[in-house]
C-alpha positions as CSV (number, residue, x, y, z in Angstrom):
1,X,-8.8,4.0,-33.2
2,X,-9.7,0.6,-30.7
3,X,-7.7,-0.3,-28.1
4,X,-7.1,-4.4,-29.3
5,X,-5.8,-5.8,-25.8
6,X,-6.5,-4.9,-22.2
7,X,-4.6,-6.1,-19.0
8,X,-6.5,-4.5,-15.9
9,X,-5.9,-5.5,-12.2
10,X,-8.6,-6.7,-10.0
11,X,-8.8,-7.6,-5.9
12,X,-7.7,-10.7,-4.6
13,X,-10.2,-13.0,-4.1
14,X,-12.8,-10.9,-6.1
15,X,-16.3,-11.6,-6.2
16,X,-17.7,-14.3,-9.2
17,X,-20.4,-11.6,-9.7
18,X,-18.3,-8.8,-10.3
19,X,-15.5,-11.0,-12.2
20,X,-18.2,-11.8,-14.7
21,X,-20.1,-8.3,-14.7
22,X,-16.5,-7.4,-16.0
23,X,-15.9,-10.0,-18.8
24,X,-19.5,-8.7,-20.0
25,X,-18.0,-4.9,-20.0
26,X,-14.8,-6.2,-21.9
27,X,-15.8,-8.4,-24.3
28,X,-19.3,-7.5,-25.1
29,X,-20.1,-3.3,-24.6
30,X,-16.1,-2.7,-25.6
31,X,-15.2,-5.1,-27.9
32,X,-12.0,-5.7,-26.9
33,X,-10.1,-8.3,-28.9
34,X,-8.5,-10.0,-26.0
35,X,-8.1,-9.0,-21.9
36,X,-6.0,-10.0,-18.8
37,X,-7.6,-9.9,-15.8
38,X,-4.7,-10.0,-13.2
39,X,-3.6,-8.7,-9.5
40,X,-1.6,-5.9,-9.6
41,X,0.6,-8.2,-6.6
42,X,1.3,-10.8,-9.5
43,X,2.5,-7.8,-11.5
44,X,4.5,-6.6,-8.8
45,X,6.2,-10.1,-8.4
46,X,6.8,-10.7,-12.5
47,X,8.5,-7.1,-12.1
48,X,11.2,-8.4,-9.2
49,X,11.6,-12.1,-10.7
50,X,12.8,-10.2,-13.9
51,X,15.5,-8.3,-12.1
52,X,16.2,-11.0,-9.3
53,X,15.8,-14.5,-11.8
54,X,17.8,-16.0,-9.6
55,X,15.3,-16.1,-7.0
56,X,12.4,-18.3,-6.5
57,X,10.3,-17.1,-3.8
58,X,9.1,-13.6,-2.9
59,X,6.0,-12.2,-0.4
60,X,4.7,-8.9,-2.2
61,X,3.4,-6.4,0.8
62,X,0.9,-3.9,-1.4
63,X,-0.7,-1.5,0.5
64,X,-2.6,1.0,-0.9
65,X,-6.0,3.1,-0.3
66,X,-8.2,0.2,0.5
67,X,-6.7,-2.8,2.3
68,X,-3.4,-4.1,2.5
69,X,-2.5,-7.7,0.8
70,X,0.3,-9.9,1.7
71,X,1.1,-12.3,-0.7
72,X,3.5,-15.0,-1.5
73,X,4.4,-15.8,-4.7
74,X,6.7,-19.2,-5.6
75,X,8.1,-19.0,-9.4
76,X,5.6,-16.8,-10.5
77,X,3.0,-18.2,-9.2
78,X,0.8,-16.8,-6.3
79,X,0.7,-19.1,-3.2
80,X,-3.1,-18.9,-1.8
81,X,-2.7,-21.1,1.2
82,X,-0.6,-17.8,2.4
83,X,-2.6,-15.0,1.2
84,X,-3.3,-12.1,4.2
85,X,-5.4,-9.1,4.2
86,X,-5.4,-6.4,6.0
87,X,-8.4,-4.0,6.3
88,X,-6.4,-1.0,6.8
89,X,-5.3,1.2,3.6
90,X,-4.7,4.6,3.3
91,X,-8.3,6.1,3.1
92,X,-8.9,4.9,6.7
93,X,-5.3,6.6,7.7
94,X,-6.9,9.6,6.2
95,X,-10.3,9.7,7.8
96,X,-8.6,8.8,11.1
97,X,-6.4,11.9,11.0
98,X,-9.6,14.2,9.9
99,X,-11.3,12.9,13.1
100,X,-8.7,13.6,15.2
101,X,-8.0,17.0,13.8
102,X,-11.6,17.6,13.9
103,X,-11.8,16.7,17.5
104,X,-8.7,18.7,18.4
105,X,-8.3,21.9,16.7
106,X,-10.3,22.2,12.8
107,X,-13.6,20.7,11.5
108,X,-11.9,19.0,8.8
109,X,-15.0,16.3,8.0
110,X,-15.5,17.7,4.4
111,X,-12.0,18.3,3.7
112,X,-10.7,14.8,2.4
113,X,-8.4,15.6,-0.1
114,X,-6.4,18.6,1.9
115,X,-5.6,16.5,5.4
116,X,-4.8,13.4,2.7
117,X,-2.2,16.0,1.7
118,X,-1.4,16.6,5.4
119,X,-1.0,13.0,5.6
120,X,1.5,12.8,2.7
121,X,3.6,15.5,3.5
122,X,4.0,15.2,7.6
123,X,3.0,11.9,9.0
124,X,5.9,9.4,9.4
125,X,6.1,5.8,11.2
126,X,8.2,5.7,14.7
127,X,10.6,3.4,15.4
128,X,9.9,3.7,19.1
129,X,6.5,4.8,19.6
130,X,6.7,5.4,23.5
131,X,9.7,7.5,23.2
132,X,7.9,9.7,20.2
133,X,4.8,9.7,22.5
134,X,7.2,11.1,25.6
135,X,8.8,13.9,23.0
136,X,5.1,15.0,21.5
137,X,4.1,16.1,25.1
138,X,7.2,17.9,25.5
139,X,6.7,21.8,25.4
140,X,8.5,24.6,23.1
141,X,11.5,23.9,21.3
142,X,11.7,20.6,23.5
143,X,9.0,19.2,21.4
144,X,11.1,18.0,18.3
145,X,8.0,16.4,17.0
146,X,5.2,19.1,16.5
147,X,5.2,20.5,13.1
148,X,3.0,23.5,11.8
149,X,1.2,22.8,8.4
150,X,-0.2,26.1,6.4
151,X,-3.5,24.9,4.8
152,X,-4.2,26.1,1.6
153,X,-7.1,28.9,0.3
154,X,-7.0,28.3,-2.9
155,X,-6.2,31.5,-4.0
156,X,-2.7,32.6,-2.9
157,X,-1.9,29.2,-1.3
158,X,-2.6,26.5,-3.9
159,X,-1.1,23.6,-1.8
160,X,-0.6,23.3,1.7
161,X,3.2,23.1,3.1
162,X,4.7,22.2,6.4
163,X,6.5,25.3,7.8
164,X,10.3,25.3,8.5
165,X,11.6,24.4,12.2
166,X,13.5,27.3,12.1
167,X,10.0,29.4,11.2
168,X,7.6,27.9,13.8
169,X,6.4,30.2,16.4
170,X,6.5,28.0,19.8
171,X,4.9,31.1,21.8
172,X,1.8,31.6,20.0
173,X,0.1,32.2,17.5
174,X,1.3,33.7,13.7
175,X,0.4,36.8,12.7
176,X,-0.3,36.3,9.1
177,X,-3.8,35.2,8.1
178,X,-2.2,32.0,7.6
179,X,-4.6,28.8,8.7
180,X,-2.0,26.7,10.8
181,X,-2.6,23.0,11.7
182,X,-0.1,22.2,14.6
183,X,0.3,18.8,14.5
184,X,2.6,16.6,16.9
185,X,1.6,12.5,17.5
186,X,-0.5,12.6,14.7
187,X,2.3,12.4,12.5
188,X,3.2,8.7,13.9
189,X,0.0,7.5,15.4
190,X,-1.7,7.6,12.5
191,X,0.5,5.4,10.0
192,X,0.6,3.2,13.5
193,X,-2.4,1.9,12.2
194,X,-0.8,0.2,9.9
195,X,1.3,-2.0,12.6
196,X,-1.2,-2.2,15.2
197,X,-5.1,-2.1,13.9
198,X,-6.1,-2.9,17.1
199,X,-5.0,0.2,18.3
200,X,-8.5,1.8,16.7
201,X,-10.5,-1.2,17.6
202,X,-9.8,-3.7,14.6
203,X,-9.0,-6.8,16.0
204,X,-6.6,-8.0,12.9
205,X,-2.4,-8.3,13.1
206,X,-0.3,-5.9,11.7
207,X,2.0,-5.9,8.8
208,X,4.8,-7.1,10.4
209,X,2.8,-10.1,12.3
210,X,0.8,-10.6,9.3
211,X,4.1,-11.2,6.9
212,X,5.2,-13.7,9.4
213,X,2.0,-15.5,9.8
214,X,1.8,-16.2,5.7
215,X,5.0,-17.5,5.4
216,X,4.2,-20.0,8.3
217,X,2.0,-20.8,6.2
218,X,4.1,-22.1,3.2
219,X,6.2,-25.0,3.2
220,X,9.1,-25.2,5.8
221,X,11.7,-25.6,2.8
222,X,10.6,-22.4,0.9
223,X,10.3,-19.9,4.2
224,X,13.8,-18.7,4.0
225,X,13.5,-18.0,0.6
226,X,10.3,-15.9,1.5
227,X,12.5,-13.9,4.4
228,X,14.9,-12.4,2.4
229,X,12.7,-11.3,-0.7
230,X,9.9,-9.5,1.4
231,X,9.2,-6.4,-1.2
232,X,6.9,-3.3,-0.6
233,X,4.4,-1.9,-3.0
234,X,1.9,0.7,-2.7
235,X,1.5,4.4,-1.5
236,X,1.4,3.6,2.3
237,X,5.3,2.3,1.9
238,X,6.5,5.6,1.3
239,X,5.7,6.6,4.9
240,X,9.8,7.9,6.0
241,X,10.6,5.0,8.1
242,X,8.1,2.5,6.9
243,X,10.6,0.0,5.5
244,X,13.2,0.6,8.6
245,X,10.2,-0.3,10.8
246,X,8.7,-3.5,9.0
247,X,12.9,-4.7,8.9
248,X,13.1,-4.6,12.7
249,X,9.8,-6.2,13.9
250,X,10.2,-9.0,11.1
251,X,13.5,-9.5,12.0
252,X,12.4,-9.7,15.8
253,X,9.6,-12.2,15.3
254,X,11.8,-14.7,12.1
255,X,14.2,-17.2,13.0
256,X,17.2,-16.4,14.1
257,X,19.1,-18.5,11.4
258,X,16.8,-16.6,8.4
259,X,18.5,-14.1,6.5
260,X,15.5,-11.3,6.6
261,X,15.5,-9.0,3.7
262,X,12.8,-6.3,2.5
263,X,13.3,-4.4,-0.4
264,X,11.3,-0.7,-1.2
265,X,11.3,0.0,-4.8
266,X,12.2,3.1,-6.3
267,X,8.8,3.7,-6.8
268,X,6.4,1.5,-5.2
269,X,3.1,3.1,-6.4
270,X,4.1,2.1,-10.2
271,X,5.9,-0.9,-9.6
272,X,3.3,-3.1,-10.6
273,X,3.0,-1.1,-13.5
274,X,5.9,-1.7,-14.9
275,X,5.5,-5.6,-14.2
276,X,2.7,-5.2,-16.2
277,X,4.7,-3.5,-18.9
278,X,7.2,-6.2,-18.8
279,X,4.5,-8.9,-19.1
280,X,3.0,-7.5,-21.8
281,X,6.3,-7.8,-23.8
282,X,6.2,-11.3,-22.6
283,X,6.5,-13.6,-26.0
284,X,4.0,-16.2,-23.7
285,X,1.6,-12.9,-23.1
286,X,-0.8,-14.1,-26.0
287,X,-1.1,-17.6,-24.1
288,X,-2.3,-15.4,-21.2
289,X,-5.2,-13.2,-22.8
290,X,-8.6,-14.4,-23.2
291,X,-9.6,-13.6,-26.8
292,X,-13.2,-12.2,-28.0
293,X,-13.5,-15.2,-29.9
294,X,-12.8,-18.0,-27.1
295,X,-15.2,-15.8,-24.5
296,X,-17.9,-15.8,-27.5
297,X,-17.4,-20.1,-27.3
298,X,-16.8,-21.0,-24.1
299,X,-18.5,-18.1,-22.3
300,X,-16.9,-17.0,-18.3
301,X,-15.9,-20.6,-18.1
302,X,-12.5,-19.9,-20.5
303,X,-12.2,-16.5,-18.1
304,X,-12.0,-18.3,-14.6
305,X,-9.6,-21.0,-15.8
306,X,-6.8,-18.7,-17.4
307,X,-6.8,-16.0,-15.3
308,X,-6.7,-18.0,-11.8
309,X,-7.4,-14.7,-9.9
């Protein structure tokens, strides 16, 4: 059995090298009968015009393990005058935290996938980082911040687990052979990264600046259409307070007269899955696709101009 059609996603702004390296991989060593080359961003926004077609305009935030994109999109169509990237994703929010545990308490260099777990399970973003900071220094009970995370050793712990308030030992230490992690403003400074790069020496804006520096970007008729469809993709959104926080700063840095709404998907890490599922049922999807036969004629030529990545 042959797979006969293949969408797969692809950077923004990818390289022409890689782009063609690809159609090469596709067309020639797989045989596919036909491919879509597409960001998953575009996939995103085909999945929110379905269920919002009476909108026209929406800015797709994706961040996920690499970089961060901001894009706007205007009746399906990506706007590239407005495009932002961020070089901040969620591998470098987990090597930060492994440095700073690793300076503090643990050598945790080697150990990517545990404190990426650590990450997931305790790290949240502030929606006042100065009072957080004031709380983290606090001591005992005080400290409403500090969390204790039980690593795992793989034999009767499988998966690590942040302890119970109620079960945290403020005195000292537990007396178990259980490996603790006692983490307090790690849990918010690191997602901070997110909102203020420069605070670990990368001189680029944050989401929040970044969202409102693209739709500056776009035509002054279409930017109140772009405030109130601002929608959040990728694994970094499901931070607890991520979409709270990127509400309040946009709304504190938009016009006062702009409705500003941001939308989190059930599901953010699939979402552009499922645009891509929708697409595919798409009766145009065929006028999309690049078949074996027009790459065998026209060569990477018919590739760069339907797929306008």
């Amino acid at each position: 059995m042959y797979i006969s059609t293949l969408m797969i996603t692809e950077p923004y702004f990818n390289f022409t090298s890689i782009q063609e390296s690809m159609n090469e991989i596709l067309f020639e060593e797989y045989q596919f009968q036909a491919a879509l080359r597409i960001n998953a961003g575009s996939l995103s926004a085909h999945r929110y015009f379905h269920e919002n077609s009476q909108e026209l305009c929406c800015i797709v935030v994706d961040s996920g393990f690499s970089f961060t994109h901001i894009v706007p999109y205007c009746r399906g169509k990506k706007m590239k005058d407005g495009i932002c990237r961020i070089n901040v994703g969620g591998k470098l929010l987990t090597n930060h935290l492994k440095e700073i545990i690793s300076y503090r308490q643990l050598h945790v260099m080697d150990e990517t996938h545990v404190i990426n777990q650590v990450k997931e399970d305790v790290c949240y973003v502030s929606q006042d980082f100065y009072n957080d900071m004031h709380t983290a220094q606090l001591k005992g009970e005080d400290n409403t911040v500090m969390r204790d995370y039980v690593l795992p050793d793989f034999s009767s712990i499988k998966k690590g687990f942040c302890k119970p308030r109620e079960e945290m030992n403020f005195t000292g230490k537990y007396k178990s052979g259980e490996q603790i992690l006692r983490l307090a403003n790690e849990r918010f400074a690191v997602p901070e990264m997110l909102f203020h790069p420069s605070d670990i020496g990368i001189q680029e804006m944050g989401i929040p600046e970044a969202l409102v520096n693209s739709i500056n970007n776009m035509p002054e008729e279409m930017q109140p259409h772009f405030y109130k469809n601002i929608v959040l993709t990728g694994g970094n959104t499901l931070f607890p307070g991520f979409r709270d926080r990127v509400y309040k700063e946009v709304r504190s840095l938009a016009p006062t007269d702009f409705q500003v709404s941001v939308v989190q998907p059930p599901n953010p890490i699939s979402y552009p899955w499922e645009g891509g599922k929708l697409l595919a049922e798409n009766p145009d999807f065929d006028e999309m696709v690049v078949t074996r036969e027009d790459y065998e004629e026209n060569g990477h030529f018919i590739c760069e101009e339907k797929f306008d990545i």
